[in-house]
N, C-alpha and C positions, 0 to 999 in steps of 0.2 A: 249704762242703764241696765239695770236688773229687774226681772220678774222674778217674784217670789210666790208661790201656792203653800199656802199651810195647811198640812191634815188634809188635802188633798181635796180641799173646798175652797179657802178663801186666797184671793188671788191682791198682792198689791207690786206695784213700781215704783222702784227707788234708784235713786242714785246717789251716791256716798261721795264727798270732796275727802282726799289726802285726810288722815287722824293729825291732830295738830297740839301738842300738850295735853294731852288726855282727852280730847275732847275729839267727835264727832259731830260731823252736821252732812247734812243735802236734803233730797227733796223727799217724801213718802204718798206719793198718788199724787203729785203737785203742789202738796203743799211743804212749807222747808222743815225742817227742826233743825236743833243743836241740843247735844246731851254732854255729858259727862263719861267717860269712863273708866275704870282704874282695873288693873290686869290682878286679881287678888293671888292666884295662882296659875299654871297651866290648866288654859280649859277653864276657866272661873273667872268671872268676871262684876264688877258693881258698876249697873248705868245710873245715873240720875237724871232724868228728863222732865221738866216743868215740876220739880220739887217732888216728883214722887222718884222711892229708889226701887231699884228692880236689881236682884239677882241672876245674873246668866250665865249659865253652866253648858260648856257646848261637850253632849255625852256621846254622840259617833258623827264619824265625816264619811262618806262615800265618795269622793271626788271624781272617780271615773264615772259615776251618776247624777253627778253634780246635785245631793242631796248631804241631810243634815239634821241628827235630833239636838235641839236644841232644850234645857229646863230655862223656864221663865220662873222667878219663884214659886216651885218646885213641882211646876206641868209644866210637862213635857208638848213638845211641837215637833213634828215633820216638815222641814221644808224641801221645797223643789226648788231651786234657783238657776235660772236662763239668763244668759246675756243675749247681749244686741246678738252678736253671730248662731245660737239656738235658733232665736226667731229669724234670723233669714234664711237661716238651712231650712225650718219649717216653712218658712213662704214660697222656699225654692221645692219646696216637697224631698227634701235632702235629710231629713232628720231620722230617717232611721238607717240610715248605713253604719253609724256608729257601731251599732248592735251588732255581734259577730253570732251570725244563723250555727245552730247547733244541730248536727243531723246524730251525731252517735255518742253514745257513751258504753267509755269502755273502761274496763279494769282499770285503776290506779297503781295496784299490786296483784302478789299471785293470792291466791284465798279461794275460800270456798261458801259458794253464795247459798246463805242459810235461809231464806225466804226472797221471795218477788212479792211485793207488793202494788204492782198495777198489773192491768189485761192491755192484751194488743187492742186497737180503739180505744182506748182511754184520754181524756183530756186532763191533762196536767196542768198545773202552776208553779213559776217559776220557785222553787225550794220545796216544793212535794218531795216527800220520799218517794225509791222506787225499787230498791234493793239492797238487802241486808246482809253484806260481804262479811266475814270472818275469815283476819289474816292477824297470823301472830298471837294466837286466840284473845284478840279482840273485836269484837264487833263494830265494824264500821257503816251505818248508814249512806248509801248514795244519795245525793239530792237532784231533783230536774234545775238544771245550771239559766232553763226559759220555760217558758209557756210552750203549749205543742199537747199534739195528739200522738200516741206512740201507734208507731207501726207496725216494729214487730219486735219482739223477745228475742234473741238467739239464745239464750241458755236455761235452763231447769234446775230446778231447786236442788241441792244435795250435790252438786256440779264441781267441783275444781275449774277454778280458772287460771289462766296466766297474763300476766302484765299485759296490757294494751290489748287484751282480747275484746271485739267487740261484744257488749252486752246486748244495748237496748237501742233500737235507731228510733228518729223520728220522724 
């Protein structure tokens, strides 16, 4: 059994029997189908279900997030998809230990950070920028790896750093 949320609103339950000669079936919110499918390329796909044909293109996988952009003829979808073991870590209140807690970010390389972009107290979101490293004279963007409030700055702008120096805690 799988939960699926799309676009981060609509929610349905399916469960999927073994593919069998190109073909698909199980249940979707309790009720069954059977479709078609034929594999056109990597990532590309033709359903046919109760005579109407759909194109699906699956365009990124997250699987450590167990997410998914999927194109349906040719919009695009976000799914979230949970199995049975999600929802019992959720019932067990076990579902966020996956997430590995992020307290510092520090240097990737040696470089010299050409802007900060946030203040100590600032709340961030997961892939916010936060500091503007040049190494190699290329400018590399840092990004917040999680959500979080920064605590404090260790370094100032015009600064040389070296490898694994801590930058920015949270």
């Amino acid at each position: 059994m799988y939960t699926i949320k799309v676009n981060n609103s609509k929610e349905f339950k399916t469960e999927l029997n073994k593919p069998n000669n190109n073909t698909i079936s199980g249940t979707l919110n309790g009720q069954e189908f059977l479709a078609d499918i034929i594999k056109v390329r990597e990532g590309v796909y033709n359903l046919l279900k109760d005579n109407v044909s759909y194109n699906l293109e699956i365009v990124k996988q997250v699987p450590e997030e167990k997410k998914m952009v999927v194109k349906i003829n040719n919009t695009s979808y976000t799914l979230d998809i949970k199995d049975k073991y999600d929802d019992l870590l959720h019932s067990l209140g076990l579902d966020n230990l996956a997430t590995k807690k992020v307290n510092d970010i520090k240097a990737p390389m040696p470089g010299m950070v050409l802007n900060i972009l946030v203040t100590e107290g600032q709340e961030v979101k997961k892939g916010d920028a936060l500091i503007v490293l040049e190494a190699m004279k290329m400018e590399n963007i840092l990004k917040s790896p999680t959500d979080g409030v920064i605590k404090k700055i260790a370094i100032n702008k015009g600064v040389a750093v070296e490898k694994n120096q801590l930058l920015i805690q949270f």
